[in-house]
C-alpha positions as CSV (number, residue, x, y, z in Angstrom):
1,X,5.2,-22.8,17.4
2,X,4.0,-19.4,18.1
3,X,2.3,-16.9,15.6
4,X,5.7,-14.5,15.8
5,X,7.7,-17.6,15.8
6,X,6.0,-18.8,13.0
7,X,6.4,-15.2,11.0
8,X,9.6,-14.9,11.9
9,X,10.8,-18.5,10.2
10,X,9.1,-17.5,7.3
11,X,10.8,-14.5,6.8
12,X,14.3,-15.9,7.5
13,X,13.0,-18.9,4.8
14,X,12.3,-15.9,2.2
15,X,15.5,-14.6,2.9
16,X,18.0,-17.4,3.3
17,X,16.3,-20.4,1.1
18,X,14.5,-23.0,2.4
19,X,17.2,-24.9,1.6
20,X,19.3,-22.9,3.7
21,X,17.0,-23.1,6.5
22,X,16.8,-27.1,6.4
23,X,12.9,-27.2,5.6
24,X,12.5,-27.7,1.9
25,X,13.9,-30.3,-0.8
26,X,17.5,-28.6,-2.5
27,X,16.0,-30.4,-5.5
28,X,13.0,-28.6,-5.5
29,X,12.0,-26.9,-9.1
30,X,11.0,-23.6,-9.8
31,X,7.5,-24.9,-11.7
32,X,6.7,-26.7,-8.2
33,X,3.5,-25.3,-7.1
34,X,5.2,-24.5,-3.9
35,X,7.1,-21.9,-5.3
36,X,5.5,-18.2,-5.0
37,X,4.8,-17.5,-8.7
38,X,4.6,-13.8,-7.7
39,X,8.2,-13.4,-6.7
40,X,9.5,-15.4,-9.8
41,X,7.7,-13.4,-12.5
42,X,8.6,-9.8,-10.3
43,X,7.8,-8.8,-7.0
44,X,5.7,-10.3,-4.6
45,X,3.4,-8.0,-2.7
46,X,4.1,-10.1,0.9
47,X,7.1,-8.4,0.4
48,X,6.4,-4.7,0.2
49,X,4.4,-4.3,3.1
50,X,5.7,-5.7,6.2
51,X,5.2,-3.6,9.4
52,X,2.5,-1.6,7.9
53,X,-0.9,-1.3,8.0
54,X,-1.2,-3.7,5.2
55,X,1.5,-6.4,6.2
56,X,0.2,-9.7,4.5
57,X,2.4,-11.1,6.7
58,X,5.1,-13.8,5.7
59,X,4.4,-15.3,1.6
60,X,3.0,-19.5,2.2
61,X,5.1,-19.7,-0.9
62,X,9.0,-20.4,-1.3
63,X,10.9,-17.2,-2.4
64,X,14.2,-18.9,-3.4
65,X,17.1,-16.8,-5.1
66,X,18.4,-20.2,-6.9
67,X,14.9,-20.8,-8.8
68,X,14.4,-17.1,-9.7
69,X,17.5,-17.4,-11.2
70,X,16.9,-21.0,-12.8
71,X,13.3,-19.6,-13.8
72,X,14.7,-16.5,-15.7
73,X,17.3,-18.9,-16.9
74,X,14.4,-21.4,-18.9
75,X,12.5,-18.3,-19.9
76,X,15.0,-17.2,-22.2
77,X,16.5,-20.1,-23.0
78,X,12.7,-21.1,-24.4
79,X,11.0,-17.9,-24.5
80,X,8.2,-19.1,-26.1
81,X,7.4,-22.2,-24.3
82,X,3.4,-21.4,-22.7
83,X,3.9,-21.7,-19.2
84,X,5.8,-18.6,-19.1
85,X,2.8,-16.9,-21.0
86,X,0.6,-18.5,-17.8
87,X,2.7,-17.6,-15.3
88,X,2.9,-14.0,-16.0
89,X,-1.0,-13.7,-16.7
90,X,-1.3,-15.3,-13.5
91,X,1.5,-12.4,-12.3
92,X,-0.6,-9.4,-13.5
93,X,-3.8,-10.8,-12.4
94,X,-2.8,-10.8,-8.7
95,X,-0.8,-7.4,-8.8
96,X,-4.4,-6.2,-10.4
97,X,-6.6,-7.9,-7.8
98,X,-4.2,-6.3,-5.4
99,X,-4.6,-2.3,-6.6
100,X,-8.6,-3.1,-7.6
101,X,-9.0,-3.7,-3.6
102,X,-6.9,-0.8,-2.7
103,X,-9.3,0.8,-5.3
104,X,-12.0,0.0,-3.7
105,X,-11.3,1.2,-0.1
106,X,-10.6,4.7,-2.2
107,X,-13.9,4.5,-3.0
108,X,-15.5,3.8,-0.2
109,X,-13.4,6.4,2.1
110,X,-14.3,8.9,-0.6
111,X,-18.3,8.3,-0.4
112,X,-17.4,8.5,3.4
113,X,-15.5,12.0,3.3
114,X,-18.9,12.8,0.4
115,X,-16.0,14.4,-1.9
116,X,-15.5,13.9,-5.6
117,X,-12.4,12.1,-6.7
118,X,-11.0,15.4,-8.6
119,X,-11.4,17.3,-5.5
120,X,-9.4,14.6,-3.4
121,X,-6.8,14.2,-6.5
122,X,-6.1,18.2,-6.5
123,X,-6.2,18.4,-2.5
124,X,-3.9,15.3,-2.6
125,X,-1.0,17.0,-4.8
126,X,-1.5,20.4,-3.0
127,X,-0.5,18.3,0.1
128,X,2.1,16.5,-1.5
129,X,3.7,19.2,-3.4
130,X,3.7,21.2,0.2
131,X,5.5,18.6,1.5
132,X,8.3,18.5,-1.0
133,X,8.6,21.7,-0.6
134,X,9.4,22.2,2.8
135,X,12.0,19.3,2.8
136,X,13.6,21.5,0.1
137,X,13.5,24.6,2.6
138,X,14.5,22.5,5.5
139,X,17.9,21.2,2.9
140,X,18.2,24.6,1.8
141,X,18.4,25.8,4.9
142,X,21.0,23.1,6.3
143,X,23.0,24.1,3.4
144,X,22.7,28.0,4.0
145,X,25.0,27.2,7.5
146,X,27.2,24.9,5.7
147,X,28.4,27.4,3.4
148,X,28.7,30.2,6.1
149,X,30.7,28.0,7.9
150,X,33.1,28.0,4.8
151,X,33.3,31.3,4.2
152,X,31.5,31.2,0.9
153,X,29.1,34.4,0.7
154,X,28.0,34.3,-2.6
155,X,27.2,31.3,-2.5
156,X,24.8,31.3,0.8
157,X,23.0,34.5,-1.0
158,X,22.3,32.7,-3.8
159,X,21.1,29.7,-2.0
160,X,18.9,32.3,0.7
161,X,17.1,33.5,-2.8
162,X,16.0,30.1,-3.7
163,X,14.7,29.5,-0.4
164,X,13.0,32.7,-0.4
165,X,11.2,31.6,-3.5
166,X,10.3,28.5,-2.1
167,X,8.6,30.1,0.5
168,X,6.6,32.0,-1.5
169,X,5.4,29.0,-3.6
170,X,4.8,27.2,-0.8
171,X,2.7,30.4,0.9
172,X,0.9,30.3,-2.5
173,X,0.1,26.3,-2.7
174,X,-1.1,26.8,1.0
175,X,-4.0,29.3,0.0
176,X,-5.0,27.4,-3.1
177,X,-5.0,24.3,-0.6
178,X,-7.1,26.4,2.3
179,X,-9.7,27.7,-0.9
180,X,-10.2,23.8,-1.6
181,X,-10.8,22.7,2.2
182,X,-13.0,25.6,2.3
183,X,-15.1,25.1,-0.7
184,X,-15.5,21.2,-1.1
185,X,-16.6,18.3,1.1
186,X,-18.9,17.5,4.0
187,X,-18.2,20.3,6.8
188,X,-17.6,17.8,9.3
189,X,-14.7,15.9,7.0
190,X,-13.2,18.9,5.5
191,X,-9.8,18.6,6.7
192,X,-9.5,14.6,5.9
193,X,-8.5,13.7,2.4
194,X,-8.1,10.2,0.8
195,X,-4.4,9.0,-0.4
196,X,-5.4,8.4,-4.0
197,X,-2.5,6.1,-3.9
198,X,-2.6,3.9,-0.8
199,X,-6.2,4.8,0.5
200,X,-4.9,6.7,4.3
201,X,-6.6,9.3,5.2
202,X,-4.5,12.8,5.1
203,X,-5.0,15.8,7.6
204,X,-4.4,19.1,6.3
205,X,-3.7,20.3,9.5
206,X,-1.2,17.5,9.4
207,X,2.5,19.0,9.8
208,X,4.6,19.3,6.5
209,X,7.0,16.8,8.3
210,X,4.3,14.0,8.5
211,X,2.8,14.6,5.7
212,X,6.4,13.9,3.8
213,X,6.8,10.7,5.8
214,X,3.4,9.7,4.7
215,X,4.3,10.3,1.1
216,X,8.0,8.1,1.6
217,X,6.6,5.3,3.6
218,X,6.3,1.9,3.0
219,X,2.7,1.2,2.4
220,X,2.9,4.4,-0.2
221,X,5.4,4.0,-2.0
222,X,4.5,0.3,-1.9
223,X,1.1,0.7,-4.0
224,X,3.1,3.4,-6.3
225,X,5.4,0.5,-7.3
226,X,2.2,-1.6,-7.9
227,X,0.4,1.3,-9.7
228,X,3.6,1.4,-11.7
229,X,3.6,-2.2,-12.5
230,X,0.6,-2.0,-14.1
231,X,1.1,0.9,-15.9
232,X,4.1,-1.3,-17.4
233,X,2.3,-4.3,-18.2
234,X,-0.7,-2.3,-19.6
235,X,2.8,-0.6,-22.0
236,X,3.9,-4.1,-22.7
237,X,0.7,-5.7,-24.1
238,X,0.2,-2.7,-26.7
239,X,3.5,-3.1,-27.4
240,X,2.9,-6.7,-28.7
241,X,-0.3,-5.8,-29.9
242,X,1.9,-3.9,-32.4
243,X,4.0,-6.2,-33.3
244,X,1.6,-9.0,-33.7
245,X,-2.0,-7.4,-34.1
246,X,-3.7,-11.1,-34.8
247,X,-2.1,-12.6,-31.6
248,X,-4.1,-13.0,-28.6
249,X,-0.7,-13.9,-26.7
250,X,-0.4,-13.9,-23.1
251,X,-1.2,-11.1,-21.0
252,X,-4.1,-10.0,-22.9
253,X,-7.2,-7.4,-22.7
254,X,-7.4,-8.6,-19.1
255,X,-10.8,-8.0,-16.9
256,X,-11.2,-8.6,-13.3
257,X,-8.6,-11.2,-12.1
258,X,-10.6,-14.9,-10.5
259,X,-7.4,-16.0,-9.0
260,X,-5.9,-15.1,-5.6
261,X,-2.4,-14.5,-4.2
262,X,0.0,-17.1,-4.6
């Protein structure tokens, strides 16, 4: 079977059941070791980046509606059997290996580029913020003929003066954005920046447009919803911390993660 082929069963298998698909055991439990450990506990990262940059391709694993649903079942029927503890350390380890590479590229673009992190962070949300606005402008503007087209005056005016001030923030971020290019950064690299995100490298001569697809796309908003994860499970563990101060518990202080995707 070819590599597509292959990719493209996998992916069908993710989506339909393996049972579905006539290559796995229907008896098969969610604690089998074939079962992708990732997607029970949460999300699993195979998932969020296919056709990007970072595709991981299809998950070796079984991602099986019937045992998330049996798995979730046994966890609170018994929450406080251990191998839910282990499970979702292993969970967090591998979401945490996951952003501590992307963290790592960062790092390495950024002594490429010879720019500080705060300068990247502030150019960043200039860029982003740019962005945002001009999709406002560009709905703004869609709106403006909407509302000429039915006849309601006041209400275009109104909507033309919030455009009008959009502008001018924009017009302001742009200089504050131009001061920065000007100011920090290897002359040769001034107009890349790192995604303090996903790790891409950002143009600011890149058009508004682009730069708003960049900030909506899949690898993006992909690490944001891993970022996000641990920002939760970081919440979670002080949270029983509080409410238990002399248990070690699952999901602990956790350091840099051994294990590997599953």
């Amino acid at each position: 079977m070819g590599r597509l082929a292959e990719m493209q069963r996998k992916l069908l298998e993710q989506m339909m059941g393996p049972e579905a698909m006539g290559v796995a055991n229907a008896n098969l439990r969610w604690d089998d070791e074939k079962v992708c450990r990732n997607f029970l506990c949460g999300t699993c990262p195979h998932s969020l980046f296919t056709n990007t940059k970072m595709d991981l391709g299809a998950c070796p694993k079984s991602h099986t509606e019937r045992l998330k649903t049996e798995f979730l079942a046994a966890k609170e029927a018994k929450p406080e059997d251990p191998i839910f503890g282990r499970f979702q350390m292993e969970y967090e380890a591998n979401i945490f290996a996951f952003v501590d590479e992307c963290d790592r590229r960062i790092r390495a673009a950024h002594r490429r580029l010879e720019k500080t992190p705060e300068e990247n962070a502030k150019t960043t949300n200039l860029m982003r913020e740019i962005a945002e606005i001009e999709l406002a402008i560009q709905g703004g503007t869609e709106k403006i003929e909407q509302l000429g087209e039915q006849g309601q005056v006041d209400e275009s005016l109104r909507e033309m003066a919030a455009i009008e001030a959009l502008k001018s923030e924009k017009a302001d971020k742009e200089v504050k954005l131009q001061q920065l290019t000007d100011t920090s950064g290897a002359s040769g690299h001034q107009k890349l920046r790192v995604c303090d995100v996903c790790g891409a490298y950002l143009s600011v001569l890149d058009s508004d447009r682009r730069l708003a697809d960049h900030f909506g796309g899949k690898m993006h908003l992909g690490y944001h919803e891993l970022r996000n994860m641990l920002g939760k499970f970081k919440e979670d563990r002080e949270k029983r911390k509080l409410a238990n101060p002399n248990s070690g518990g699952p999901g602990g202080a956790m350091g840099p993660p051994g294990g590997r995707f599953r």
